[in-house]
C-alpha positions in Angstrom: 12.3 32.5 -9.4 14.4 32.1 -12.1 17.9 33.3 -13.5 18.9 33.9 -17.0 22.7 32.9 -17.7 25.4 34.2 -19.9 28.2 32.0 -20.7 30.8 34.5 -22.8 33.4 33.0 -24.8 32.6 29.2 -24.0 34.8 28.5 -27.4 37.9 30.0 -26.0 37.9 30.5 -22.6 37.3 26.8 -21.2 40.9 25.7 -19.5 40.9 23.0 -16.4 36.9 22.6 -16.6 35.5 25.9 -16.1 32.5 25.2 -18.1 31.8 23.0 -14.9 31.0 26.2 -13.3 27.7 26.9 -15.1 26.8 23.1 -14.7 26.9 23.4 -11.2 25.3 26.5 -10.7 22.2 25.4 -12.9 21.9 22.1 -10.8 22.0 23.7 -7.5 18.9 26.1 -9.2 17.2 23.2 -10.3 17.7 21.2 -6.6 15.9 24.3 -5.2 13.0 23.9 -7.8 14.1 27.2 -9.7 14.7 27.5 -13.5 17.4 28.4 -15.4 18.6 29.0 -18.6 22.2 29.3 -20.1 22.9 31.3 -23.6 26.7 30.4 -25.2 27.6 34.3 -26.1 30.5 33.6 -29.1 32.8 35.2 -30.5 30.7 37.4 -33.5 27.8 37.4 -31.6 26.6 40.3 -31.2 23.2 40.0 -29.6 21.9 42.3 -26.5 23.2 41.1 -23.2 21.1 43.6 -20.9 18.2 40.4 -20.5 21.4 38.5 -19.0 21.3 38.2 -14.4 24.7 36.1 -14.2 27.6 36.0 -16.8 30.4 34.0 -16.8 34.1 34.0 -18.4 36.0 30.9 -17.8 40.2 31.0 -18.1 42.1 30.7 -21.3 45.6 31.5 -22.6 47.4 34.5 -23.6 46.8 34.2 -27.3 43.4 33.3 -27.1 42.6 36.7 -25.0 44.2 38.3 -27.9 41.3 36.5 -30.1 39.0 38.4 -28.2 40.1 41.5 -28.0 38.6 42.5 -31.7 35.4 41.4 -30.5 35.5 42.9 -27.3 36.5 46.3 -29.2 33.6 46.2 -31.5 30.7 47.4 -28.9 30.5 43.9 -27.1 33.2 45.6 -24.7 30.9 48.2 -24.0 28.0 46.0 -23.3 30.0 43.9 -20.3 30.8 47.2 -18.8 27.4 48.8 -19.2 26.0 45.5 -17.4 28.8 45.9 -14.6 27.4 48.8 -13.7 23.9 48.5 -13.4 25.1 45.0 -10.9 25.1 42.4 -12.7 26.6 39.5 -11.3 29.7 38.0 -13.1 32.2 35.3 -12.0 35.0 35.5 -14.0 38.2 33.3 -13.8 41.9 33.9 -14.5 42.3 35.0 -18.3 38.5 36.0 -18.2 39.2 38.4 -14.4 42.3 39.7 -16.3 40.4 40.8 -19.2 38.1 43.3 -16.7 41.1 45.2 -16.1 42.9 48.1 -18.0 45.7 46.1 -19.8 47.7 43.0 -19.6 51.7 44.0 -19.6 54.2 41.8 -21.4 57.8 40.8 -20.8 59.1 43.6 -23.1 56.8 46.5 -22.0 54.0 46.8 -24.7 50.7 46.9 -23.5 47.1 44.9 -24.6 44.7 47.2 -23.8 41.4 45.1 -22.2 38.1 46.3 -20.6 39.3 48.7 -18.5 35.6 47.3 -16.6 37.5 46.8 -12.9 40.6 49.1 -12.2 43.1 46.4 -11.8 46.3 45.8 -14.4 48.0 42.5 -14.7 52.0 42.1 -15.7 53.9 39.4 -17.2 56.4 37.5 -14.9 58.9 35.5 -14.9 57.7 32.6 -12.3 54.7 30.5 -13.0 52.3 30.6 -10.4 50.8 27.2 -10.2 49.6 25.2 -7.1 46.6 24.1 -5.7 45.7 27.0 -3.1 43.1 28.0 -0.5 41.9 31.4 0.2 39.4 32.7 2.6 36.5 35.0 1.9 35.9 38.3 4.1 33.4 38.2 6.4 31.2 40.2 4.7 31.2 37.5 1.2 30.4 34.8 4.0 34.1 33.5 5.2 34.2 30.4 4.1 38.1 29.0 2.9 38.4 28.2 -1.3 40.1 25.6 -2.8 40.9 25.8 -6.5 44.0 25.6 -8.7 45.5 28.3 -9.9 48.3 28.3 -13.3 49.3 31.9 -14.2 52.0 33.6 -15.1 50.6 36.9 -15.0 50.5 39.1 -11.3 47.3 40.8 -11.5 47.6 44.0 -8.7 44.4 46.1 -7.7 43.8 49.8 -7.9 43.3 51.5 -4.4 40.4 51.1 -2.9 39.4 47.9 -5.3 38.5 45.3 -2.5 40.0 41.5 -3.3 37.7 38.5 -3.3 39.7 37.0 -0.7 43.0 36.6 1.9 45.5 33.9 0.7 46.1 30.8 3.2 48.2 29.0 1.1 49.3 29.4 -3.0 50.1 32.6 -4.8 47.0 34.3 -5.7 47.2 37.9 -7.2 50.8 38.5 -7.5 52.6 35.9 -5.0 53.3 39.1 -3.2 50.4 40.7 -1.0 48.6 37.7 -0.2 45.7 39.1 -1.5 43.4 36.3 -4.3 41.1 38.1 -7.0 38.4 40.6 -6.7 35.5 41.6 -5.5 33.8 44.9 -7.1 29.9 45.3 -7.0 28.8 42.2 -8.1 32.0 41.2 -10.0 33.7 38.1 -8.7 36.9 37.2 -10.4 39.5 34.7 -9.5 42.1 33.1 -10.4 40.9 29.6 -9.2 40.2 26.5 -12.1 39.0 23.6 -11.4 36.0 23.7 -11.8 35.7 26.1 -8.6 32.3 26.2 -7.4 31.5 22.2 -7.0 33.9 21.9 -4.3 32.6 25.4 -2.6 29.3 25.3 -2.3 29.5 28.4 0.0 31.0 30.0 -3.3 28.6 29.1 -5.0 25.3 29.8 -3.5 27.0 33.6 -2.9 26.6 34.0 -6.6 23.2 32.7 -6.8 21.7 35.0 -3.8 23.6 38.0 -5.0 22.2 37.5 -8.3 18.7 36.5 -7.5 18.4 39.6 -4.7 19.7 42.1 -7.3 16.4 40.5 -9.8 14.2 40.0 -7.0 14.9 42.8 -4.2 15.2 39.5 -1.4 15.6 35.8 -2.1 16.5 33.0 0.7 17.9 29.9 -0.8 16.8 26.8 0.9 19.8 24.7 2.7 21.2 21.7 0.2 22.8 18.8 2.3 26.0 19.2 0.3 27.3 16.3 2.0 29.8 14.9 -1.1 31.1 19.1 -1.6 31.8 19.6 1.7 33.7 16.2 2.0 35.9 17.2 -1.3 36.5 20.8 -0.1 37.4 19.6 3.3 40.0 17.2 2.5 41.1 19.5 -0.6 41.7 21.7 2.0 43.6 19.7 4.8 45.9 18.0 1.9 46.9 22.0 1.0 47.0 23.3 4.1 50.1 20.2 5.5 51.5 20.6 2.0 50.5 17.3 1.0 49.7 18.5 -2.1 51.0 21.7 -4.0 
């Protein structure tokens, strides 16, 4: 088995380590004996992404989104949408899971227009959201708690029926109002959680892989990984959150 990777935007959209998320999901590949391979989709690039099983859009800031969005406009737009629909897996964090939705909303009322890929809209606040956090997964996505750090400004708020990724514990998430953190919509996962995210949630992690992999394969069962050193960070990540230790 063997999963081709897209890494969109790696030029702009790299805050707080997000790259880290591709390095760990090719080493827990390769730890299983599977291949991978990882394509840097830039900005002018204009290459087919329909050979692509995983992409991935790491966080950047508000006038670097605004880079994008020519790009995005010029048919590149149209292929990340096109590949959300036929379920393609995507992990997409903070400025990257804003751009899915259908506009970002500034201070004074004008709109950007973005993907319009998930129906979910993000506003400008006034309060900067920014703590380390935990959130826990639905049952159905496995339940296992997240730690990650989140550092937005913007209150991303879900259409009806869009499910999030996960129930707040502790932090902000979304909006700092509904307790809800990201979403979840086929095989979209956005967040709002740097980092990196996945080394210290392994769980998180292997989610991405097995949804990807079943969606190339029909079935795939990933063999257990000790994961002794992740589960050690993400448990006392956790605890320090949890008593306030650290915010």
């Amino acid at each position: 088995m063997n999963l081709k990777i897209a890494h969109l935007y790696p030029e702009v959209l790299n805050l707080y380590g997000d790259r880290g998320n591709i390095r760990c999901l090719m080493q827990r590949l390769s730890w299983r004996g599977m291949d991978c391979s990882v394509d840097e989709i830039c900005l002018g690039d204009g290459r087919s992404l329909s050979d692509y099983d995983l992409f991935f859009i790491g966080g950047g800031q508000d006038f670097e989104q605004e880079v994008l969005l020519k790009d995005l406009h010029s048919g590149k737009g149209e292929n990340i949408r096109a590949a959300i629909r036929d379920g393609r897996t995507f992990l997409t964090i903070c400025g990257g899971y804003q751009l899915l939705g259908h506009y970002y909303e500034a201070a004074d009322g004008t709109k950007c227009e973005f993907l319009g890929a998930v129906d979910l809209v993000t506003k400008a606040s006034g309060t900067r959201m920014i703590n380390n956090y935990c959130y826990r997964l639905p049952a159905e996505l496995g339940g296992s708690t997240i730690v990650g750090f989140e550092n937005h400004s913007g209150k991303t708020y879900l259409g009806e029926g869009i499910s999030p990724l996960g129930e707040v514990l502790k932090g902000s998430g979304n909006n700092g109002e509904d307790k809800t953190e990201g979403v979840h919509y086929k095989n979209v996962f956005g967040t709002y959680s740097h980092g990196p995210v996945l080394p210290k949630n392994p769980e998180f992690a292997d989610l991405l892989l097995k949804t990807a992999l079943e969606r190339k394969y029909g079935t795939a069962e990933l063999a257990p990984l000790e994961d002794v050193q992740e589960r050690a960070a993400h448990d006392s990540v956790e605890e320090k959150i949890m008593k306030g230790i650290i915010n």
